[in-house]
C-alpha positions as CSV (number, residue, x, y, z in Angstrom):
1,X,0.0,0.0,0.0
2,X,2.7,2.5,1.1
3,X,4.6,1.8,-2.3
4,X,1.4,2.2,-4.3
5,X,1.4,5.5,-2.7
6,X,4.5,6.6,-3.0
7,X,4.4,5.5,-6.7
8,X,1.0,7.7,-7.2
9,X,3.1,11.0,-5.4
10,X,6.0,10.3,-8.0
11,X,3.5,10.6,-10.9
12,X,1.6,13.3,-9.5
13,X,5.1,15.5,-8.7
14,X,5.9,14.5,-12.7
15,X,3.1,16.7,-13.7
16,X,4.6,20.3,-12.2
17,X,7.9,19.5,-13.3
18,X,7.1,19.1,-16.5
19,X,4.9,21.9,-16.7
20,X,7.9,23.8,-15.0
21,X,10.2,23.3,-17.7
22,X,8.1,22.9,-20.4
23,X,7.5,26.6,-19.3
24,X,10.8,27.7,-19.8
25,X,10.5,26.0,-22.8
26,X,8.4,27.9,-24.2
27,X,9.7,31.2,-22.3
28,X,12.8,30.7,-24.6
29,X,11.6,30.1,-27.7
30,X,8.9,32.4,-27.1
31,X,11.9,35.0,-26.6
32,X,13.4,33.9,-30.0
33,X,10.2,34.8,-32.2
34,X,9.6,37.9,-30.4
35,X,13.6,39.0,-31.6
36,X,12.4,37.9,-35.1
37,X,9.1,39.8,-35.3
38,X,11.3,42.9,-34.0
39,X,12.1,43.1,-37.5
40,X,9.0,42.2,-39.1
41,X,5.7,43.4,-38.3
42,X,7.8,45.3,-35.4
43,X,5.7,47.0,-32.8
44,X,2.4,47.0,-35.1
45,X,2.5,43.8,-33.3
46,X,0.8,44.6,-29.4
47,X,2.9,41.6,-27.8
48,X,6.0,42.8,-29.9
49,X,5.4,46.4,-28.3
50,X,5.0,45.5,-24.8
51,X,8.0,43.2,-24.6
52,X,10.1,46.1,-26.4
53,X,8.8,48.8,-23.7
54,X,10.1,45.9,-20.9
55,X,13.0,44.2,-22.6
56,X,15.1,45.0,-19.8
57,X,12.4,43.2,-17.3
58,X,13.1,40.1,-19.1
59,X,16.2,39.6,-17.0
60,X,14.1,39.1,-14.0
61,X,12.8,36.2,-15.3
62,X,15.7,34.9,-17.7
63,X,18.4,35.2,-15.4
64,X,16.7,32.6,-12.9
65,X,15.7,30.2,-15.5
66,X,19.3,30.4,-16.8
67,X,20.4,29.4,-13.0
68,X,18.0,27.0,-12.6
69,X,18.3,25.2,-16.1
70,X,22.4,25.2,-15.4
71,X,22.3,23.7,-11.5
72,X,19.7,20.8,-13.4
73,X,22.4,20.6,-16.0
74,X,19.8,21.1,-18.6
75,X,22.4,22.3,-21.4
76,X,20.3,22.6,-24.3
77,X,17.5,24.4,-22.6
78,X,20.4,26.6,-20.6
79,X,21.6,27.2,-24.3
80,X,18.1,28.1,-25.6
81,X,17.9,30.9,-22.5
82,X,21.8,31.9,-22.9
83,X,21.0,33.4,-26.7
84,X,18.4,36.2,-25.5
85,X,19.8,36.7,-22.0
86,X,23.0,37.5,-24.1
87,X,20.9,39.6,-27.0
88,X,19.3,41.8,-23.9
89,X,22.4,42.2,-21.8
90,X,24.6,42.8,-25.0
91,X,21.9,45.6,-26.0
92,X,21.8,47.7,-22.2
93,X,25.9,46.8,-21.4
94,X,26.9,50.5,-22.7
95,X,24.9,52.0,-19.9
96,X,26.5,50.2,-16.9
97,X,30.2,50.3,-18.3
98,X,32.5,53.4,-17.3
99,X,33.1,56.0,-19.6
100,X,36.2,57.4,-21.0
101,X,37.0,61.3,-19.3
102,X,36.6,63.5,-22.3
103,X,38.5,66.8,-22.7
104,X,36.2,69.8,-23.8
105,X,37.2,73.2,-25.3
106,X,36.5,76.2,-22.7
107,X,32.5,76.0,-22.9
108,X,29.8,77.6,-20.6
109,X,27.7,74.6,-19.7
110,X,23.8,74.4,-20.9
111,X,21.3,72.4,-18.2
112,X,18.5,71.4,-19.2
113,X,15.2,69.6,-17.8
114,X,12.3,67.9,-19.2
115,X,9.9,67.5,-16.3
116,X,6.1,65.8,-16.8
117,X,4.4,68.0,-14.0
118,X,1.3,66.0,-14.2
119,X,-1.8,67.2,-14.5
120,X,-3.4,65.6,-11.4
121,X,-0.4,67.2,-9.1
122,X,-1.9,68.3,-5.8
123,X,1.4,69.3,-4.7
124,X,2.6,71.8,-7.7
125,X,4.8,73.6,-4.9
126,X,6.8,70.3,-4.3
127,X,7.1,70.4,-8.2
128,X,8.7,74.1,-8.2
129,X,10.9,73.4,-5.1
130,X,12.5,70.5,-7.2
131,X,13.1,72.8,-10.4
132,X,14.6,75.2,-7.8
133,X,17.3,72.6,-6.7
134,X,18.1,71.9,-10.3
135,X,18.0,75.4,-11.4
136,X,18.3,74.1,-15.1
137,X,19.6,76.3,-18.0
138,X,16.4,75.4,-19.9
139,X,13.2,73.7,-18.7
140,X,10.7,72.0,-20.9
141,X,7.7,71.4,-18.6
142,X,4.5,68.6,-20.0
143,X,1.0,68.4,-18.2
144,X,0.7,72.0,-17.5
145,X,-2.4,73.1,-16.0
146,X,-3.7,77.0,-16.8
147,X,-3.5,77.4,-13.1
148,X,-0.1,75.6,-12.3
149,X,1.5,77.6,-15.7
150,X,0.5,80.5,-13.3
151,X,1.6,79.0,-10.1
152,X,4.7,77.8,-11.6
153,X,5.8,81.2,-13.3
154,X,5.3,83.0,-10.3
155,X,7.1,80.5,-8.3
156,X,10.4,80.6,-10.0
157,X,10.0,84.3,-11.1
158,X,13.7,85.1,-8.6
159,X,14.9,81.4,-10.0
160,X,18.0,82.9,-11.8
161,X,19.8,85.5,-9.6
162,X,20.5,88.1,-11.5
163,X,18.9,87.1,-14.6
164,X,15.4,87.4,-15.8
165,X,13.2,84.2,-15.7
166,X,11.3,83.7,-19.4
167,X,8.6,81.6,-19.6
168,X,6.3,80.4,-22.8
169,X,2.7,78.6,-22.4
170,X,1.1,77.1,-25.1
171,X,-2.3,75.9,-23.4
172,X,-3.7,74.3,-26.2
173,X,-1.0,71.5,-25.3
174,X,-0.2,71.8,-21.5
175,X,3.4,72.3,-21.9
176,X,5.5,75.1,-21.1
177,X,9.3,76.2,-21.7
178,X,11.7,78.1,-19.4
179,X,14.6,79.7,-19.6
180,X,17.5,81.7,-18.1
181,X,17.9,83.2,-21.8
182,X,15.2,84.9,-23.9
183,X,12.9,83.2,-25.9
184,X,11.0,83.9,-29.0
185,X,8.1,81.4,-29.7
186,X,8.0,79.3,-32.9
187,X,4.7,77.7,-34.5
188,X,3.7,74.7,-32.5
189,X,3.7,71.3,-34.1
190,X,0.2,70.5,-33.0
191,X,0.0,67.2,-35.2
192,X,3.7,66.1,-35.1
193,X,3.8,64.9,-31.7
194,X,2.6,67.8,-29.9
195,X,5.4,69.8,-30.0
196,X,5.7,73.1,-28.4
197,X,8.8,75.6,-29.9
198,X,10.9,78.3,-29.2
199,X,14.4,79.6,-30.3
200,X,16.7,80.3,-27.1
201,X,19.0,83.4,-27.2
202,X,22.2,82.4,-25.6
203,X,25.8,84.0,-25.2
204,X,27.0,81.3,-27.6
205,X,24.3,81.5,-30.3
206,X,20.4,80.9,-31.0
207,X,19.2,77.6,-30.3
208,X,16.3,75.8,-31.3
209,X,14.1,74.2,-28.2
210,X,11.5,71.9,-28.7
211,X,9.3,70.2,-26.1
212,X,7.4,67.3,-27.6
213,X,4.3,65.1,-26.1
214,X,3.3,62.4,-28.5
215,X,0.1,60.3,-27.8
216,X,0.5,56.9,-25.9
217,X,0.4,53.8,-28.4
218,X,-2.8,53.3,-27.1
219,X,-3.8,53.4,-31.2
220,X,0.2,52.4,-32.3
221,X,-0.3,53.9,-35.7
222,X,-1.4,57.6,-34.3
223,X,1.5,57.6,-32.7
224,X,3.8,57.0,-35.4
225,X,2.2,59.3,-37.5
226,X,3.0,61.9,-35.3
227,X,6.2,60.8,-34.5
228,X,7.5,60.6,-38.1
229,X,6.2,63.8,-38.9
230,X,8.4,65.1,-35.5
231,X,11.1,63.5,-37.8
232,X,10.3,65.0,-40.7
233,X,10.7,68.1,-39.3
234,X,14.2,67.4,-37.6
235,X,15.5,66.3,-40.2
236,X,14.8,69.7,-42.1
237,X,16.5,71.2,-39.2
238,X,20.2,72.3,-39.9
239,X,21.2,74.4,-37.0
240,X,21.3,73.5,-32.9
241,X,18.5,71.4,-31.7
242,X,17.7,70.5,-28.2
243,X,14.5,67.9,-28.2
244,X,13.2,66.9,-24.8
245,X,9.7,65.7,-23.6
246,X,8.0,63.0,-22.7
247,X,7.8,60.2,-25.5
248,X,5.6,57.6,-24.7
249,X,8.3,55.3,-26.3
250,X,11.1,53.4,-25.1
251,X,14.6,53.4,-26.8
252,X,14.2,49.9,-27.5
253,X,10.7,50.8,-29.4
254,X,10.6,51.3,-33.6
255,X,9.4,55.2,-33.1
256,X,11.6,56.0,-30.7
257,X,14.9,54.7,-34.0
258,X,13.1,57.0,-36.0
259,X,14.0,60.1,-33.6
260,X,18.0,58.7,-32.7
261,X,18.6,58.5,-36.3
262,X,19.0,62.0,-36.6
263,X,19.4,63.0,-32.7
264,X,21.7,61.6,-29.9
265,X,20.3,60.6,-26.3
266,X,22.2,62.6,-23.7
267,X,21.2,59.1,-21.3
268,X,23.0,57.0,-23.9
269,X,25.8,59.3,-24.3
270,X,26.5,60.4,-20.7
271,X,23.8,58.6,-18.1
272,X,24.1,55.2,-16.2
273,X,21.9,52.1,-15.8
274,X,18.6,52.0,-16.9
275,X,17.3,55.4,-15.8
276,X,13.6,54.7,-15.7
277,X,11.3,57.9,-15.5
278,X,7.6,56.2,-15.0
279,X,6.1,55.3,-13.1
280,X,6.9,57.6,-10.1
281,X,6.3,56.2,-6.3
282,X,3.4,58.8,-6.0
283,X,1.7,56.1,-8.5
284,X,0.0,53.3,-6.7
285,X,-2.0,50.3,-7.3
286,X,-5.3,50.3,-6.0
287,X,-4.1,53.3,-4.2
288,X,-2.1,51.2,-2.2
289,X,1.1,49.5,-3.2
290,X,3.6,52.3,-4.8
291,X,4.8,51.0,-7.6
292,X,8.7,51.2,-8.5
293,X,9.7,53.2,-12.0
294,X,9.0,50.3,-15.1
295,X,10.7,52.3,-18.2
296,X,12.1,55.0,-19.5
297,X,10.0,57.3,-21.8
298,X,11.2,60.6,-20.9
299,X,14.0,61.4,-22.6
300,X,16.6,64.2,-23.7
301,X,17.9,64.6,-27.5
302,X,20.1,66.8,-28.9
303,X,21.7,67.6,-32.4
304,X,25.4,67.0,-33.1
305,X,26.3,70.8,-32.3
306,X,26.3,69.5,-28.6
307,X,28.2,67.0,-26.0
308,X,26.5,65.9,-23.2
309,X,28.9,65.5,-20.1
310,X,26.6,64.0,-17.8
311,X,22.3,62.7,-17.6
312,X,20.6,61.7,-14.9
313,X,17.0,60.8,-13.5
314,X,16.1,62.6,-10.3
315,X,15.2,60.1,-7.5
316,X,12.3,62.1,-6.5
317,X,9.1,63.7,-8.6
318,X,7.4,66.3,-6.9
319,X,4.0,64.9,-6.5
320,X,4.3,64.1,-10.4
321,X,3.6,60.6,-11.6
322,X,7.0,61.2,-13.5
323,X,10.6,61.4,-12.5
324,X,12.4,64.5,-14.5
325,X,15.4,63.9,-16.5
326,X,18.5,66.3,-16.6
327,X,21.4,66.7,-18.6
328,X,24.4,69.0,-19.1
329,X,25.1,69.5,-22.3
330,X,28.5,71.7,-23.9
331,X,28.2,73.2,-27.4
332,X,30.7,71.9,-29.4
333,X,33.2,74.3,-31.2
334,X,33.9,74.3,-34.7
């Protein structure tokens, strides 16, 4: 009786086990497709889209089941997991290795921040006290209330000591632009990703500022739209461009290529590890558990006038759902 029972456990335990790796199975090969469709339909593709926006997520999982499939000396299977693991880390290695010092001609340094205030912010104070801190060159502000536009502008009015604060709305878009240096307001992109424009007058020359909020990829192909007209635009451009906003794309997504063709991303070029922006702590779920920053869709660009010294993402968001991203940027002399 005892070894009928012990044979009926055996058989039952079977059944997990080989649903356990039969899992990982799939995980892997599931893994290879995906990196196939990348190239073809690409993110038209909703499962292609999502794992793009959390490639770097994949780890969590693939790691383990690289482990585990190793230790059970399961060396085809460990194989299978090794080639993605190695595609993923390969892909997000240049933003966790040191950088080489780099030696810049005399150059006053330009700060800028792209901050997503949020429109829900109940704590817009919180929000000017951490563009205080930073005390960026040039600020390119999303989610902007009517009211907060006002409370903001009033709030940093003294931010520059010394210098005059200048500060653009465009309400039809909730985004705003600030600046240390004088500003003269270019026709907004309305369709082309929602892109507000200014030229900024500084000691070293004019500069062209946009500040760009293209639609989630709720509907993928509005998005792109928009975002290749942004590109068409750029790439008429032919003097100093800073691009900063909030993107609704990753840099591992197809319309996020179609902007770093033509711009660098001072993360990429001077920032370290993953530097994810949303969601911010103040986010929770079921308005209980505050959830940790997922990705990355805020993001800095800039034309090859400039050289970015050093990006960051702030730690904290004043009562925004996003965190702000900074860079330092140097123009570059001819």
């Amino acid at each position: 009786m005892l070894n009928l029972l012990l044979s009926l456990l055996k058989k039952l335990w079977r059944i997990p086990v080989t649903l356990f790796w039969g899992g990982l199975w799939l995980f892997g090969l599931g893994l290879l497709l995906w990196y196939a469709l990348r190239w073809w339909p690409g993110d038209r593709l909703l499962p292609v889209r999502l794992a793009n926006y959390l490639m770097p997520w994949l780890l969590v999982g693939l790691i383990p089941a690289l482990v585990v499939a190793g230790v059970a000396r399961r060396y085809r299977l460990m194989m299978l997991l090794a080639i993605p693991t190695l595609l993923i880390g390969l892909t997000f290695a240049p933003l966790f290795l040191p950088r080489p010092p780099t030696v810049l001609a005399a150059s006053t340094p330009l700060k800028v921040m792209s901050y997503n205030v949020w429109a829900r912010n109940r704590d817009i104070s919180s929000a000017a006290a951490l563009i205080r801190q930073e005390q960026p060159d040039i600020l390119l502000l999303q989610e902007v209330k009517r009211s907060d536009a006002l409370a903001l502008n009033q709030a940093l009015t003294d931010l520059y000591r010394g210098s005059e604060l200048h500060f653009i709305y465009e309400p039809a878009i909730g985004q705003a632009i600030a600046s240390r240096y004088p500003l003269t307001p270019r026709r907004a992109s309305y369709q082309n990703g929602r892109t507000q424009k200014v030229i900024a007058d500084t000691p070293a020359g004019p500069i062209a500022v946009w500040n760009a909020h293209p639609h989630a990829p709720f509907r993928w192909s509005q998005q792109y739209r928009e975002i290749s007209g942004l590109v068409d635009e750029i790439a008429a451009m032919d003097g100093p461009l800073i691009l900063g906003g909030v993107f609704n794309t990753t840099d591992q997504a197809e319309t996020y290529r179609l902007i770093s063709q033509h711009l660098q991303n001072a993360h990429w070029e001077a920032g370290w590890g993953f530097g994810f922006s949303y969601p911010a702590h103040t986010r929770r779920f079921r308005g209980r558990v505050a959830l940790p920053p997922l990705v990355r869709i805020d993001h800095i660009f800039y034309s090859h006038h400039f050289f970015a010294r050093q990006a960051s993402t702030l730690p904290t968001s004043g009562g925004s759902d996003h965190l702000p991203v900074v860079t330092e940027l140097f123009w570059i002399q001819d």
